[in-house]
C-alpha positions as CSV (number, residue, x, y, z in Angstrom):
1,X,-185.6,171.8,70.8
2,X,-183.2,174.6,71.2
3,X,-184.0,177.3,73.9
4,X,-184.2,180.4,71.4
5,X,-186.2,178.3,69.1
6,X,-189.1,178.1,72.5
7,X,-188.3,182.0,73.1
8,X,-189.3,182.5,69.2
9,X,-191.9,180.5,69.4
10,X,-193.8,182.3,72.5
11,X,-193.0,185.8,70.8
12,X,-195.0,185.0,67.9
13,X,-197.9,183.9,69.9
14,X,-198.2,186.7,71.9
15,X,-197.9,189.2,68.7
16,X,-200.7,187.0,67.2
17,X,-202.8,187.3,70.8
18,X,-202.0,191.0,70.3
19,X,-203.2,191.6,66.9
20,X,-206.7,189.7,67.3
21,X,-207.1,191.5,70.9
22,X,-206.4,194.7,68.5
23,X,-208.9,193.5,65.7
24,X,-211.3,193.1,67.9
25,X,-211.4,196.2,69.9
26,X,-211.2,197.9,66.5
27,X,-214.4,195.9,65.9
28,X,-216.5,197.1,68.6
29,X,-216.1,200.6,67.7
30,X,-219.7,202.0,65.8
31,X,-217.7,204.2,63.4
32,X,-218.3,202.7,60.3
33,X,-218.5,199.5,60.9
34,X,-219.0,198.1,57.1
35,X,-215.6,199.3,56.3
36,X,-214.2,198.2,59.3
37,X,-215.5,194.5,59.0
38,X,-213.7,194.6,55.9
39,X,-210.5,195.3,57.3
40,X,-210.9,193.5,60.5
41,X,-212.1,190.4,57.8
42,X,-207.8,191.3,56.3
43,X,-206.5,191.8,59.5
44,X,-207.9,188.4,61.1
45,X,-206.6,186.7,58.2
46,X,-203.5,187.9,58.2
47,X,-203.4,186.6,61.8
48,X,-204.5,183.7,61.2
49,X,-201.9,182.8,58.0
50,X,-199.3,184.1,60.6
51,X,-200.7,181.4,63.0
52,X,-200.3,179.0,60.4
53,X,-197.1,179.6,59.1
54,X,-196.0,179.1,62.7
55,X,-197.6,176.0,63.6
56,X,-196.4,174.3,60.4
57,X,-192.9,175.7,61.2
58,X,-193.2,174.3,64.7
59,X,-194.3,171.2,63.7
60,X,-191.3,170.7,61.5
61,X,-189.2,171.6,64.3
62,X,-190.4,169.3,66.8
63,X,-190.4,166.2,63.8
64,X,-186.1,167.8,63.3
65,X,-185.9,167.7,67.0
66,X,-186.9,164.3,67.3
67,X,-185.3,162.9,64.5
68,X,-181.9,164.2,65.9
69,X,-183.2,162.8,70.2
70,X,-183.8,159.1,68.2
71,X,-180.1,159.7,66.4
72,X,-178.5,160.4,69.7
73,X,-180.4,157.8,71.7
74,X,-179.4,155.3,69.3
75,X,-175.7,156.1,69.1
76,X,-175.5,155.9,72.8
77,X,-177.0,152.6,72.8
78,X,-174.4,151.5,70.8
79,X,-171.9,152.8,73.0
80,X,-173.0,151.0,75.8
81,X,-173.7,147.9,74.0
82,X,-170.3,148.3,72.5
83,X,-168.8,148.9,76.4
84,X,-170.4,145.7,78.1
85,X,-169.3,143.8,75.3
86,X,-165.4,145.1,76.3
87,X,-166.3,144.4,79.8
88,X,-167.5,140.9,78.9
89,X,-164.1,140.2,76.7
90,X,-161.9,141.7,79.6
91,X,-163.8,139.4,82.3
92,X,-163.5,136.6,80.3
93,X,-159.9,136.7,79.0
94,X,-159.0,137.4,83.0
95,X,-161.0,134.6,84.0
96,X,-158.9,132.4,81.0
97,X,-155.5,133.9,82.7
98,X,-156.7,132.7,86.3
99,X,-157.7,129.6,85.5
100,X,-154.4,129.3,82.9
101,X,-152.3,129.7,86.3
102,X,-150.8,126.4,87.9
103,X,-151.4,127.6,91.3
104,X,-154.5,128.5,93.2
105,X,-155.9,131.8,93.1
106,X,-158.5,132.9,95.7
107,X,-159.9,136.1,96.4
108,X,-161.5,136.4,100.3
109,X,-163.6,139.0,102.9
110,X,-162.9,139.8,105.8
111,X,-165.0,136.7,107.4
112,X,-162.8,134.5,105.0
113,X,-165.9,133.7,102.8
114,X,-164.1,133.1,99.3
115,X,-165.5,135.3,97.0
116,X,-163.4,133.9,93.4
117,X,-161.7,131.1,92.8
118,X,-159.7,130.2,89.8
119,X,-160.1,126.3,88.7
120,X,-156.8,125.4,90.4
121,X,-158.3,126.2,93.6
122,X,-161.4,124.8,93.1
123,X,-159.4,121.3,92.4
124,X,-158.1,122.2,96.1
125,X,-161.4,122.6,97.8
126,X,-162.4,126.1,97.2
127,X,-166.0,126.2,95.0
128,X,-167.1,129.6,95.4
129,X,-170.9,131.2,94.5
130,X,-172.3,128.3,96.7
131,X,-175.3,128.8,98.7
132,X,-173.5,127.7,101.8
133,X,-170.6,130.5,101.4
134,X,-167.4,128.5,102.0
135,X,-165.1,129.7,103.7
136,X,-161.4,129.3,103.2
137,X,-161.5,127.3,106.8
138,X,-163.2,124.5,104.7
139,X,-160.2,123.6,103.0
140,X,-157.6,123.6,105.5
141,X,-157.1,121.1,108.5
142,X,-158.5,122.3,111.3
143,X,-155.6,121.8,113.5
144,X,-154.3,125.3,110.7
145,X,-157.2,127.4,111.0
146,X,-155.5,129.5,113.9
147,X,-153.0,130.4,112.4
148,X,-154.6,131.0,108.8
149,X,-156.9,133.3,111.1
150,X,-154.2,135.0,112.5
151,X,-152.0,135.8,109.2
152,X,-155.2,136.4,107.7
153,X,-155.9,139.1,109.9
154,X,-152.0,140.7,109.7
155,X,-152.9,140.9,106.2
156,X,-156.1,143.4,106.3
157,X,-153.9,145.4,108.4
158,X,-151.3,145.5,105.0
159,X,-148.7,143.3,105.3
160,X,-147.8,140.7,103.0
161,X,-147.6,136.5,104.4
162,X,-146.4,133.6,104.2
163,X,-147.1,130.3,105.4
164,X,-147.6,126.3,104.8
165,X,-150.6,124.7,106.2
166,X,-152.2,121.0,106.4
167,X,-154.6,120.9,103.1
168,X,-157.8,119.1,102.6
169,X,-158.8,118.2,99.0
170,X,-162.0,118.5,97.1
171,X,-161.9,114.7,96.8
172,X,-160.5,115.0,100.6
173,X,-157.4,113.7,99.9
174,X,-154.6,115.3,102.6
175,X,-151.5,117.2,101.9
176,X,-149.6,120.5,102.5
177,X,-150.1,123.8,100.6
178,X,-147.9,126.8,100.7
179,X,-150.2,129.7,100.8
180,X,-149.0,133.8,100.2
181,X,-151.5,136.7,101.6
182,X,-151.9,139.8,99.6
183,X,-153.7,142.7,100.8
184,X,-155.9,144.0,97.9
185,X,-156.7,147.9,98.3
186,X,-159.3,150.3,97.5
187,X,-158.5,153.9,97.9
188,X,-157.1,154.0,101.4
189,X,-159.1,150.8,102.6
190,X,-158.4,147.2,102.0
191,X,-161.8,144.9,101.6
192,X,-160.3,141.6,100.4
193,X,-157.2,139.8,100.1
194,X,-156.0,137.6,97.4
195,X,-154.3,134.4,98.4
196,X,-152.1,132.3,96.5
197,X,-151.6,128.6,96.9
198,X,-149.4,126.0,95.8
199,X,-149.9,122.2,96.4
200,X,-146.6,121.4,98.1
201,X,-147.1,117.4,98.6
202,X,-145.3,116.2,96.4
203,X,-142.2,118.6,96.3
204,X,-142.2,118.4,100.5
205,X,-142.0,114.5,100.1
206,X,-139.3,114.9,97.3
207,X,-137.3,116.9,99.8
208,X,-137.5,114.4,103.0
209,X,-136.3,111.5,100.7
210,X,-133.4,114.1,99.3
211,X,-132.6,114.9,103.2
212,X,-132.8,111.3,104.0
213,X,-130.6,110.3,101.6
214,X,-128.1,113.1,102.5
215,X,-128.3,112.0,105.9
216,X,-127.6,108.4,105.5
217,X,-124.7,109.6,102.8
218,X,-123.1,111.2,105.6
219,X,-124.0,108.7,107.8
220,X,-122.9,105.9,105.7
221,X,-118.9,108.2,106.0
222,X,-119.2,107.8,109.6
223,X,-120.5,104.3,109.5
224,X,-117.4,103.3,107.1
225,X,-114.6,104.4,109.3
226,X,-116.7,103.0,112.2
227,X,-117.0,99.5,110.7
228,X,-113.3,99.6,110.0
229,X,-112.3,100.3,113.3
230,X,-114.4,97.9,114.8
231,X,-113.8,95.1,112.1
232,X,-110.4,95.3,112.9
233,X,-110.1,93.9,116.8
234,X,-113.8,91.8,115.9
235,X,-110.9,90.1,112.7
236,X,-108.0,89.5,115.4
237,X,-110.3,87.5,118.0
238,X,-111.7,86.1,115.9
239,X,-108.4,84.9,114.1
240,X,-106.9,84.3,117.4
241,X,-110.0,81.8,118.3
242,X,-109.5,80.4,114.8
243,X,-105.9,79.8,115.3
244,X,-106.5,78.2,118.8
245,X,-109.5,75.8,117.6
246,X,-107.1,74.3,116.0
247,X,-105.5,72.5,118.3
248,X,-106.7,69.7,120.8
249,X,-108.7,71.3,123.9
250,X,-110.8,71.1,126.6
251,X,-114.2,70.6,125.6
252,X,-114.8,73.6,127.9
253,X,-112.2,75.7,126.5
254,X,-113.3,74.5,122.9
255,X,-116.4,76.1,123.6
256,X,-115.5,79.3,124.9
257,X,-113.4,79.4,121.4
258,X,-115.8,78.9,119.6
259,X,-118.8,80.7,121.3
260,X,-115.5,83.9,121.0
261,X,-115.6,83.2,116.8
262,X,-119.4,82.9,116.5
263,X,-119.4,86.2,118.3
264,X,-116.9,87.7,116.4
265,X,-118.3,87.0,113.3
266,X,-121.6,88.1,114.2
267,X,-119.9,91.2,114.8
268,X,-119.3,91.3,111.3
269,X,-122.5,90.4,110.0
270,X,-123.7,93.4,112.1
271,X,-121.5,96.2,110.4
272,X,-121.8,94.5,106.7
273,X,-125.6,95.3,107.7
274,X,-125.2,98.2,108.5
275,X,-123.0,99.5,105.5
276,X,-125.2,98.2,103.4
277,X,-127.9,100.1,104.5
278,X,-125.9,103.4,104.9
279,X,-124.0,103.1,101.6
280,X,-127.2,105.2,100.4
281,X,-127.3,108.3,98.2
282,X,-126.8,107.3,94.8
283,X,-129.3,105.8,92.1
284,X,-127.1,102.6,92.1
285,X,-129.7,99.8,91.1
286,X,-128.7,96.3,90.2
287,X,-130.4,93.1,90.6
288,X,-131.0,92.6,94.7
289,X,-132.2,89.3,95.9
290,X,-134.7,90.6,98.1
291,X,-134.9,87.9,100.8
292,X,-131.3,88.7,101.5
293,X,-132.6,92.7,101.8
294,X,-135.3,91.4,104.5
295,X,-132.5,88.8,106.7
296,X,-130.1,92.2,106.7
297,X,-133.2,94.6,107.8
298,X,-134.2,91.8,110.4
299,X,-130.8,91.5,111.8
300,X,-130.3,94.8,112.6
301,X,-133.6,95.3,114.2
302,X,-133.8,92.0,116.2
303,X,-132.2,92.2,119.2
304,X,-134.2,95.3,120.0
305,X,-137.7,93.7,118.5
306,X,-136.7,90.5,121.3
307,X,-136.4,93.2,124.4
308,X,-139.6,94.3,123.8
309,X,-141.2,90.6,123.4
310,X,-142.0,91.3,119.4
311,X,-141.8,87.3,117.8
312,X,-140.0,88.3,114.1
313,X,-141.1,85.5,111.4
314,X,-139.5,85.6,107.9
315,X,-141.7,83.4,105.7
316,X,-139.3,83.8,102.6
317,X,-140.3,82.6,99.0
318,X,-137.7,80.0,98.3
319,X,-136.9,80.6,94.7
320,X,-135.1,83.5,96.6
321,X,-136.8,86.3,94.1
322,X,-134.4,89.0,92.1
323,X,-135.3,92.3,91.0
324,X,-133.9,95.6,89.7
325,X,-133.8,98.3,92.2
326,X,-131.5,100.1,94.9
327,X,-130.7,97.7,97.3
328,X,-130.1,101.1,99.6
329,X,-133.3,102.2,99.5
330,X,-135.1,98.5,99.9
331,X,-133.8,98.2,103.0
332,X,-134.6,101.7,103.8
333,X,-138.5,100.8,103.4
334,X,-138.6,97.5,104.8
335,X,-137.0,99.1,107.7
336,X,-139.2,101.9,107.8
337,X,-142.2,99.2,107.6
338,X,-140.9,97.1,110.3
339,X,-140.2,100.4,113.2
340,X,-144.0,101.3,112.1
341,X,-145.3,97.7,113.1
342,X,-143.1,97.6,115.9
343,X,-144.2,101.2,117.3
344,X,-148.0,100.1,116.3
345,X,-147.1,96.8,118.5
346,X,-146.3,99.1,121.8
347,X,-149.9,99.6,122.1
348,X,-150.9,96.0,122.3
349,X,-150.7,93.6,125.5
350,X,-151.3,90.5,123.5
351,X,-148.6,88.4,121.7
352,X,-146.8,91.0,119.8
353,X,-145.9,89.1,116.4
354,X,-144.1,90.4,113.3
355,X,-144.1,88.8,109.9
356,X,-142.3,89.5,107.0
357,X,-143.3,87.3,103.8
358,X,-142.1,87.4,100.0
359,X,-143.4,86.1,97.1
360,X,-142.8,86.0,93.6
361,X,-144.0,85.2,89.9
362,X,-142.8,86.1,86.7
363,X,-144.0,89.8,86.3
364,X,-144.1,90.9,89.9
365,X,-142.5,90.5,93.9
366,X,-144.9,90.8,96.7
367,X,-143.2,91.7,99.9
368,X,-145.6,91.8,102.9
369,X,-145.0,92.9,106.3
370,X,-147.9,91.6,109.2
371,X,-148.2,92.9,112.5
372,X,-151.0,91.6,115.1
373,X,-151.2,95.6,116.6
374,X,-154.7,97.1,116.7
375,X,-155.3,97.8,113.1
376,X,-155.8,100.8,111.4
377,X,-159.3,102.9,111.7
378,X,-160.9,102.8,107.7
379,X,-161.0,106.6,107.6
380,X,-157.5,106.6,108.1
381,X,-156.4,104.2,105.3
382,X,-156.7,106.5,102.6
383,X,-154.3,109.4,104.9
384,X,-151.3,107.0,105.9
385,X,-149.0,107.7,102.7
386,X,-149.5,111.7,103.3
387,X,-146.7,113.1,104.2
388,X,-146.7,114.6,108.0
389,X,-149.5,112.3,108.8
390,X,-149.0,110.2,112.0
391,X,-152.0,108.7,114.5
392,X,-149.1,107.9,116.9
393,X,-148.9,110.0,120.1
394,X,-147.5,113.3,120.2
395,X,-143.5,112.8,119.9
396,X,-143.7,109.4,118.4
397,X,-142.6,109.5,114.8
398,X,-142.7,112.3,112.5
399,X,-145.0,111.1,109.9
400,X,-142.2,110.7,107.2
401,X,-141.6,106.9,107.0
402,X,-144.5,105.9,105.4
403,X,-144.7,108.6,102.7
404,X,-141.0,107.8,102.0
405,X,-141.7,104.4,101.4
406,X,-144.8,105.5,99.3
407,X,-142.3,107.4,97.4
408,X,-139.7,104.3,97.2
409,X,-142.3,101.9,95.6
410,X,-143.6,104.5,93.1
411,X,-139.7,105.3,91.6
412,X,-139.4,101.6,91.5
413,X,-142.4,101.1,89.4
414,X,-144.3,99.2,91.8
415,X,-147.4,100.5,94.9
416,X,-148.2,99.9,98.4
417,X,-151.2,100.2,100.3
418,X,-151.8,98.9,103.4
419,X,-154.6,95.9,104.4
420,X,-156.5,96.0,108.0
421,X,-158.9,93.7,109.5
422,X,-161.5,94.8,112.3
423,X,-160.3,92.5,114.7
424,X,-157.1,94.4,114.6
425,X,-153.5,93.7,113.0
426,X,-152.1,95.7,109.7
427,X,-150.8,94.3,106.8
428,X,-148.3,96.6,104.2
429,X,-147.6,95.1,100.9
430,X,-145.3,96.1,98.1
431,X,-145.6,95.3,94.9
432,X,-143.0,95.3,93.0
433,X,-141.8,94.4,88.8
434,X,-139.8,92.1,87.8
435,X,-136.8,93.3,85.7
436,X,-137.3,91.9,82.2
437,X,-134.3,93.0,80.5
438,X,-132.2,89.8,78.7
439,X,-129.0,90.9,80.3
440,X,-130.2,91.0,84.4
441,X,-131.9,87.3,83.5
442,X,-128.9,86.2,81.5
443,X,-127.2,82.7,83.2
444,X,-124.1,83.7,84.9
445,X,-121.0,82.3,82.4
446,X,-119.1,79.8,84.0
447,X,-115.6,79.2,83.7
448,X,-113.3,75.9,84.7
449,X,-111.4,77.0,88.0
450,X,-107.9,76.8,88.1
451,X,-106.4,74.2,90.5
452,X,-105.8,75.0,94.2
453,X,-101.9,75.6,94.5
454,X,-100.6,72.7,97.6
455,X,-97.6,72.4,99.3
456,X,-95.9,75.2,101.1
457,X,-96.5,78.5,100.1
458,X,-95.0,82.1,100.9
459,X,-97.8,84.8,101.7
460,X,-97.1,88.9,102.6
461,X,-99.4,90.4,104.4
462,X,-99.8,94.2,104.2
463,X,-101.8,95.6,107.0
464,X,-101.0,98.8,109.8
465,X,-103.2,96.3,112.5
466,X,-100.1,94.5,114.1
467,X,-101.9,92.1,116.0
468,X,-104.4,91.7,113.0
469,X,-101.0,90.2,111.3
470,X,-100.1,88.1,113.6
471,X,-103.2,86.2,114.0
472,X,-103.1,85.4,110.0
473,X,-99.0,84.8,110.8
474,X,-100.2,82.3,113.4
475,X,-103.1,80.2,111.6
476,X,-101.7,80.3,108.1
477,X,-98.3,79.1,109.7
478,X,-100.2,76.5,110.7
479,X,-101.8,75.2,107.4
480,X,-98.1,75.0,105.9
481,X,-98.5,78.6,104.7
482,X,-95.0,80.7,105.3
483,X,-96.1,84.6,106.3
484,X,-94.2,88.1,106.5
485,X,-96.0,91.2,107.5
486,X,-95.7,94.9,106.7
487,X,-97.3,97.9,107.9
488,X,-98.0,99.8,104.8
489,X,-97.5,99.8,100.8
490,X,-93.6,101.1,100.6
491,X,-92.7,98.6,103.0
492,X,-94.2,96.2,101.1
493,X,-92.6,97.2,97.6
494,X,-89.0,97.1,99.2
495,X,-89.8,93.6,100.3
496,X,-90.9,92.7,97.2
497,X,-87.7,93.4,95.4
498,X,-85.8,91.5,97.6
499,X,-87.7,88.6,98.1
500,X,-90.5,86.3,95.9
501,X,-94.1,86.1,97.3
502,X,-97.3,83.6,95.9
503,X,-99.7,85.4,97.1
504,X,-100.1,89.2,98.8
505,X,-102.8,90.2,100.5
506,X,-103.3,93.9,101.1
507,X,-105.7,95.8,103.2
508,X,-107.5,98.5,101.2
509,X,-108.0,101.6,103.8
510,X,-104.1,102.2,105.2
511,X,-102.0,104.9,106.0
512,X,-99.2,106.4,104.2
513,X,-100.1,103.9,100.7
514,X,-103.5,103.0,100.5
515,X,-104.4,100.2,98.1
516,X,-105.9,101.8,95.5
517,X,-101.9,103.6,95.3
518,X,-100.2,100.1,95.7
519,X,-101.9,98.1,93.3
520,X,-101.4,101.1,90.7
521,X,-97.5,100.7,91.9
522,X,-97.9,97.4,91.1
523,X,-99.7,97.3,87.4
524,X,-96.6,100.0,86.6
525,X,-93.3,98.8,88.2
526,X,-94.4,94.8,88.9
527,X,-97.3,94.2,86.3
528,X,-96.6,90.2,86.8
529,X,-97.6,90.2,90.3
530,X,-100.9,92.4,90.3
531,X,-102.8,88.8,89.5
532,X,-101.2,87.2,93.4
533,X,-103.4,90.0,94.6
534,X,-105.4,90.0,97.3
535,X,-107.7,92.9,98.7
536,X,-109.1,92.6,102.5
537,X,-111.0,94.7,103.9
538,X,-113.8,95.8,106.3
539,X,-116.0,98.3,105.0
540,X,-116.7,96.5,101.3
541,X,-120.0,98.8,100.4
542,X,-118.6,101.9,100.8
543,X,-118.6,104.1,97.5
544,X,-114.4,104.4,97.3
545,X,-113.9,100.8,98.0
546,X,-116.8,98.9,95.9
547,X,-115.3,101.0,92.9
548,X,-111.8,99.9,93.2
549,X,-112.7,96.9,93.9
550,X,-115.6,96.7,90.9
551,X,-112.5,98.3,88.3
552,X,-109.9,96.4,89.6
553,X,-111.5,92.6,89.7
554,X,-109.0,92.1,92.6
555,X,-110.4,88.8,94.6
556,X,-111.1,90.1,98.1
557,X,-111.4,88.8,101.6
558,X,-114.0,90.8,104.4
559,X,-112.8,91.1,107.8
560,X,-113.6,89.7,110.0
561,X,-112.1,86.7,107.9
562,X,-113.0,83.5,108.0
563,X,-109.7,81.4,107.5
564,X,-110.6,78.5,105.9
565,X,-112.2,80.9,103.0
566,X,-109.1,82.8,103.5
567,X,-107.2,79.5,102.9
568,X,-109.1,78.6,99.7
569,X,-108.7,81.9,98.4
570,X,-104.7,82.3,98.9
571,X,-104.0,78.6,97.2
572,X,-107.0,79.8,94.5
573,X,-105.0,83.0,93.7
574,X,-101.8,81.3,94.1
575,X,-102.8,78.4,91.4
576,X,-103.8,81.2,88.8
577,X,-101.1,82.7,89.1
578,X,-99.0,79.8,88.5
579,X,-100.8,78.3,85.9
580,X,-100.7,81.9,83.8
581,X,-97.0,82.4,84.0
């Protein structure tokens, strides 16, 4: 009730108190008292219908005043019912947005006890509203936690981080997680900080196979001009001994020949190896034959495997299994596989023994590589593949290889896990699919060779390595073959209009004309003698070369050469050319 409506109130109580106090002093007076009961009898009831017509009037007023309390009670129920409903909405839609963001979301103290969590982060580890309290120490590795202390502890003072740390699952799976610290402030003070976190795995191993393929790119540039240089001298011994065996010898001497061709030509089995696994960085798949992707890996790894006494058995599947993938990268895991047995091997004092085993049905290769090293601990099984995971010694591997070859099974369509038995030794498989597609299955279409040209023959050899002519001069001179040399492509087309050749055989990598520019001199001024053709060279797998020689269907000859092939091949070419004109 209203204060003048009290004020009113207690003013016509006390008039009424007044008049009765008056009545009755009036009443106790003894002049005639008859007359003045009669008025005091008016008087009192006056009072008392002014009483009356108070309290009735108070009455009503209280029942008003309540009426309008209930009214305003009720309304701001409804307000407030109206204001935790918004509050409920607002919670609820952020708590949608939060959990509608790919990465993690985590809100901490300053003890690092995570206080929210959006659903992202609790598929990384962090389940906030436990009774244990985690803590955001829980879900990194532990080797991290100083330095997720320390930038946790820049950020309270204000200052925005960044960093990438070791990350342990909820279903304690390993990987790496790329985490940003943002101060989160309250007036002048900052009482939490909310961290965002990305799961990196995947992206991290994406960029070690990108850098690894850019590296061996480059590498397989510097490996090319390598393996031309040294194909070069390894083709001149070895034509020189080729030459030589030919005539009658010692047995002594005879054997020094031939031991300085075997050598030679291992030479050359050495850098065909060794293009073949640097010619990666493309997606160039084809069918492979995989047991000739495990004799290349082994060959360029076996020498060093024999200094440390590692015993290297290939137990091959001899239906000599084909699939459909990147030859490149094959070779890249096997190798990978095989410096991760040989490193695990180092540890060992027993017989050190390496095997590497195909096999092969109709939907699937299995390619197995067996070391006899001390095994692999179970809890580490499941942590092998993770990128940046190693259990060798400090400085021994970077914990790449095997998450590389993880990632070069999966793009292939195939898995690998790895087997280990308690008494020790490791075994990685691969499985791998079978390509299925009609046209890699398809029979190769044979065609009726053309005969061998005989008799004497005129070859012109076009090649800046003199001495690398003269040893084909030398032997083919010797099988009834007449030879003229030249040093580069212009020699060789003024030569050719003054004199007739069967067969020329051109190097592809020259000076001044290279043989991409000659044989395109020759489809435009001398189209008839592009079939007597003949491309040698040494670095076959590079990118330049294994196109021309892909577009062009050029026959071709590697260095170093063997001379009876390169005998075949010159009366071959010769016969074609003879039969089609």
């Amino acid at each position: 009730m209203p204060p003048l409506s009290r004020l009113t109130r207690m003013l016509v109580a006390i008039a009424a108190a007044s008049f009765l106090a008056i009545v009755l002093a009036y009443l106790r007076t003894p002049a005639d008292r008859a007359g003045r009961t009669l008025a005091a009898a008016a008087l009192i009831g006056v009072a008392v219908a002014i009483i009356g017509v108070w309290f009735t009037h108070s009455l009503r007023a209280n029942r008003r005043y309540a009426a309008l309390l209930e009214n305003e009670v009720a309304s701001q129920t409804r307000s407030l019912m109206d204001s935790l409903a918004a509050t409920a909405a607002a919670e609820r839609n952020l708590r949608l947005v939060m959990d509608a963001v790919p990465d993690a979301i985590v809100v901490v103290d300053r003890a690092a006890t995570i206080l929210e969590a959006n659903e992202p982060a609790r598929g990384m580890g962090a389940i906030p509203g436990t009774t244990q309290r985690p803590s955001l120490f829980d879900v990194v590795n532990p080797d991290a936690i100083g330095v997720v202390q320390e930038k946790l502890g820049a950020a309270f003072e204000g200052d925005v981080q960044h960093l990438e740390v070791p990350l342990i699952r909820a279903d304690s799976s390993h990987g790496i997680a790329a985490l940003l610290y943002a101060p989160v402030r309250d007036g002048s003070k900052i009482t939490r900080v909310l961290i965002l976190a990305r799961d990196v795995t995947d992206q991290r191993r994406s960029e070690s196979q990108y850098q690894q393929a850019e590296k061996l790119a480059a590498l397989g540039q510097l490996v090319s001009g390598v393996a031309h240089e040294i194909n070069n001298p390894a083709a001149i011994i070895s034509g020189f001994a080729q030459t030589l065996l030919l005539d009658e010898l010692k047995p002594e001497h005879r054997d020094m020949l031939q031991m300085m061709y075997d050598e030679a030509t291992r030479i050359g089995r050495i850098t065909s190896s060794l293009l073949a696994f640097a010619r990666a960085g493309g997606k160039q798949r084809g069918l492979v034959d995989l047991n000739d992707i495990a004799r290349r890996t082994f060959a360029l790894r076996s020498y060093y495997l024999s200094t440390l006494n590692i015993t290297v058995a290939l137990d091959l599947d001899p239906s000599e299994p084909k699939i459909w993938a990147d030859a490149s990268e094959l070779q890249q895991m096997l190798l990978n596989l095989l410096i991760n047995a040989e490193q695990a091997l180092l540890t060992v004092e027993r017989a050190r023994t390496i095997t590497v085993r195909t096999r092969a049905d109709e939907s699937d290769t299995r390619l197995e590589i067996a070391d006899s090293g001390p095994g692999i601990p179970a809890e580490l099984r499941t942590r092998i593949f993770d990128p940046f995971f190693t259990a060798k010694p400090e400085g021994v591997g970077t914990g790449l290889g095997l998450s590389i070859c993880y990632g070069i099974a999966r793009d292939h369509g195939g898995r690998i896990w790895v087997e280990s038995e308690a008494a020790g030794g490791a075994r990685f498989c691969v499985l791998l699919p079978r390509d299925q597609r009609e046209e890699a299955r398809a029979p190769a279409v044979t065609t009726q060779p053309s005969p061998a040209a005989t008799g004497r023959l005129a070859v012109l050899v076009v090649d800046d390595e003199v001495a690398l002519r003269e040893a084909l001069l030398r032997f083919l001179q010797r099988r009834d073959i007449h030879v003229e040399g030249v040093a580069d492509g212009w020699e060789a087309i003024r030569l050719l209009e003054q004199r007739a050749f069967d067969v020329i055989i051109s190097d592809v990598r020259m000076p001044g004309m290279s043989g991409r520019e000659f044989l395109e001199r020759l489809r435009r001024d001398r189209p008839d003698l592009v079939t007597r053709l003949v491309f040698s060279t040494g670095d076959a797998f590079t990118p330049e070369t294994a196109t021309l020689l892909k577009e062009s269907g050029v026959p071709t000859v590697a260095k170093p050469f063997d001379f009876a092939v390169l005998e075949r091949v010159v009366r071959e070419v010769a016969g074609r050319a003879t039969a089609s004109a």
